[in-house]
Residue, then its C-alpha position, 0 to 999 in steps of 0.5 A: x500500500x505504502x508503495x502505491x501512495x507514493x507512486x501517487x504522489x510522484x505521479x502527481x508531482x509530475x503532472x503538476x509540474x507540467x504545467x508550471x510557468x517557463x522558466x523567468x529566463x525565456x521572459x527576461x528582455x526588453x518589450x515594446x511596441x511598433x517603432x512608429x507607435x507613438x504611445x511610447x510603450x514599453x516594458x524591460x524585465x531584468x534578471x535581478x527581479x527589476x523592471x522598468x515600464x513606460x506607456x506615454x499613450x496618455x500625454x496627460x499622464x504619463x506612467x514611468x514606473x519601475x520596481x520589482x516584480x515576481x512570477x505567480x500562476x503563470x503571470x509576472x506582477x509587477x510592484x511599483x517604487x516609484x509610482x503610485x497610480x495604476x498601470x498594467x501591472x500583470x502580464x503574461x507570456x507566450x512560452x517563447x518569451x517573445x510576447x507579451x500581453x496584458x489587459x486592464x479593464x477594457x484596455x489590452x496591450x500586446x508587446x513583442x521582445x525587441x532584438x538584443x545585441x546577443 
């Protein structure tokens, strides 16, 4: 009986692992839009848990935020130091790392990874 159980347990261990999230590497870079988007939306996530995000779509307001962030249930948060109203804060990745999207009330943002120099 005992050897059932945990056959169970590492079968379901295995199943749920699974699922989890990509690795944060695939996500770590810099994220934006079209270069002849003038919003000026973009979103860099740095190894270290940093960010930096900035969405100059509203010339009223203006976000420049930056902080850290972390990774829960498939979604990477991102907590503000320097900002205190509200920005798209939660996003999600594709499993390759290249887009990234997030909603905010009615609001969708879709950004791609920029090339890198590597």
């Amino acid at each position: 009986m005992n050897t059932f159980k945990i056959s169970a347990i590492s079968l379901m261990l295995l199943v749920f692992q699974s699922f989890t999230v990509e690795t944060t590497s695939t996500i770590i870079g810099a994220y934006g839009v079209s270069s002849n988007d003038p919003s000026g939306i973009a979103l860099a996530i740095n190894e270290n848990h940093t960010f930096s995000y900035t969405d100059f779509s509203n010339p009223e307001k203006k976000i420049n935020a930056s902080g850290t962030w972390k990774t829960n249930k498939g979604f990477v948060v991102l907590t503000s130091i320097n900002y205190q109203g509200t920005f798209h804060n939660k996003w999600k990745f594709n499993s390759d790392g290249d887009i990234a999207k997030s909603r905010k009330g009615i609001t969708y943002y879709t950004l791609c990874k920029t090339k890198t120099d590597h």
